[in-house]
C-alpha positions in Angstrom: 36.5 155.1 -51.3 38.7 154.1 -54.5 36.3 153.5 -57.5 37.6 151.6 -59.2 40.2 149.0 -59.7 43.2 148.6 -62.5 45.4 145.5 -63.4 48.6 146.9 -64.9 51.2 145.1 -66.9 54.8 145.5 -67.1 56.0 145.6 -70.5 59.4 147.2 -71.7 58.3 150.3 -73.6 57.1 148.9 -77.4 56.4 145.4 -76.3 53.4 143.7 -77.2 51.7 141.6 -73.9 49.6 138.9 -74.6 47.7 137.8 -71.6 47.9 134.4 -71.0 44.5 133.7 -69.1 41.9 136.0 -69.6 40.8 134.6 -66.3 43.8 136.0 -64.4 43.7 139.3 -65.9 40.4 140.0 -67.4 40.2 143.6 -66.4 43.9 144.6 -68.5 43.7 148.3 -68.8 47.4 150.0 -69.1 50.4 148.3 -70.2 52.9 150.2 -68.0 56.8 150.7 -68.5 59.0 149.8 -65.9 60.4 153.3 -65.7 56.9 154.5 -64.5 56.4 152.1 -61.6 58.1 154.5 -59.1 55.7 157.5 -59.8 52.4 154.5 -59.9 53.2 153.2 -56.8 53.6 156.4 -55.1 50.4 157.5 -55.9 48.7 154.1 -55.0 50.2 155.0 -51.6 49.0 158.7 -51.5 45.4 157.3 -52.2 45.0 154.5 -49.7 46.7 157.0 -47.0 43.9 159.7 -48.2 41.3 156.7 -48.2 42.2 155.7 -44.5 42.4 159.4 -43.3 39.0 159.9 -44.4 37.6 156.7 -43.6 37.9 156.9 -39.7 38.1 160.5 -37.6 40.5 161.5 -34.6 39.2 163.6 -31.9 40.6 164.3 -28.5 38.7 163.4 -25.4 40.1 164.3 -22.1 43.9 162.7 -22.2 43.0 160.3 -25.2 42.8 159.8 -28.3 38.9 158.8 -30.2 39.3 157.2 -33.4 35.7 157.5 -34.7 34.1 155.5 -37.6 32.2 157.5 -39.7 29.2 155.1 -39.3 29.4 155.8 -35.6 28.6 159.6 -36.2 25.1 160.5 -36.1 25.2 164.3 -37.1 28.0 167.0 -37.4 27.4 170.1 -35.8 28.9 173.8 -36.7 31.0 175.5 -33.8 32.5 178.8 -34.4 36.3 177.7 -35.5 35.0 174.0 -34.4 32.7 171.0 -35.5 30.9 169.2 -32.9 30.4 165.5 -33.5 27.4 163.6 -32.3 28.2 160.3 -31.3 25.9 157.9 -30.0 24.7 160.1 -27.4 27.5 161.7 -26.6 29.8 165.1 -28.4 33.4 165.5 -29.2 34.7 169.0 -30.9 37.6 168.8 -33.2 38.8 171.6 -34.5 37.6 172.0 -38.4 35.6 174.2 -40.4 32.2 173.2 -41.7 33.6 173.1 -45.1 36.3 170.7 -44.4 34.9 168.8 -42.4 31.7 168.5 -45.0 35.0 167.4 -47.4 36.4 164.2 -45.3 33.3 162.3 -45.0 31.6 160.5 -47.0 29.1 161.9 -49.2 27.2 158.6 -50.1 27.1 158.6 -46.0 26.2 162.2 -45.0 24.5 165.1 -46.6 24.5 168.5 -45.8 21.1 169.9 -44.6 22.1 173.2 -43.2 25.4 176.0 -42.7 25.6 174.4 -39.2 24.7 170.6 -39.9 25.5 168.1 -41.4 23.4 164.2 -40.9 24.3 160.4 -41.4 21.8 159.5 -43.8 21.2 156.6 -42.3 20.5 158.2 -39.2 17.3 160.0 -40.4 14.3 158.6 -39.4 11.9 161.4 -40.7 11.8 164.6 -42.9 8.8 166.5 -41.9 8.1 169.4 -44.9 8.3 172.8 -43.5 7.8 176.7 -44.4 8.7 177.5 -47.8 10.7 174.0 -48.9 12.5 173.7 -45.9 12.2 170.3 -43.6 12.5 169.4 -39.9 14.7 166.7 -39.6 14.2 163.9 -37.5 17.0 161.2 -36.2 16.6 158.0 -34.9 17.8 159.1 -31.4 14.6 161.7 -31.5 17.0 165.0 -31.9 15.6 167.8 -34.9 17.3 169.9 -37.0 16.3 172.5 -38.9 17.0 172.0 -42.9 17.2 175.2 -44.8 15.7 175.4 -48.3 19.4 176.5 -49.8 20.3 172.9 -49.2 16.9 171.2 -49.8 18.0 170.4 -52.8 19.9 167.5 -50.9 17.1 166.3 -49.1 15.0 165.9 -51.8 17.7 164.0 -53.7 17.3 161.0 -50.8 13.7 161.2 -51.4 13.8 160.6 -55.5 
């Protein structure tokens, strides 16, 4: 998700811009030369091709192509070379490492509760304390998972 959100102003490179409603532009954080415009919008373009890439996921299924919502995905599942992704009762693998795939989604979204899982936090319905500070995660469809205590830390952080 982009943060945040610039107005920039074209100026040649010493002038001075006045704004002329501070209504129109009251957020005025860069006065930009024309010669820089190229390189600015090419980056703007980098990040809303980034921010659409990671906002929805493609998987194959059978002779088609899934594009997931992140909301839609309920947990993320470690599979050798391969993620599985729960969906609503169903599974689709994509081929991703753990890592990666821990990368594209969002992290105000999904936390990472073990080497081989990953949940929707909006998905968890309980956290039952285990053995030495790990938990038993509970979703809303009724499925557990095992946390481990190295990532506890992570749990506990939706709890505070």
């Amino acid at each position: 998700m982009i943060e945040s959100t610039r107005v920039l102003m074209l100026a040649e490179d010493d002038e001075q811009i006045e704004t002329p409603d501070a209504r129109l532009a009251p957020d005025v954080h860069d006065v930009v030369a024309p010669s820089r415009i190229d390189a600015i919008a090419r980056t703007v373009v980098d990040l809303l091709r980034a921010e659409r890439q990671r906002s929805r996921i493609v998987v194959r299924s059978e002779r088609r192509l899934l594009f997931l919502r992140q909301d839609e995905i309920d947990w993320v599942e470690a599979a050798g070379n391969y993620v599985r992704l729960h969906v609503r009762g169903s599974a689709h693998v994509l081929r991703q490492s753990m890592k990666n795939m821990e990368a594209r989604l969002d992290p105000q979204m999904f936390v990472r509760i073990h080497r081989s899982a990953i949940v929707n936090v909006e998905h968890i319905r309980e956290l039952q304390p285990w053995l030495h500070g790990e938990y038993v995660v509970i979703l809303d469809d009724g499925t557990r998972l095992s946390a481990s205590r190295v990532f506890s830390d992570r749990l506990d952080a939706l709890i505070d």
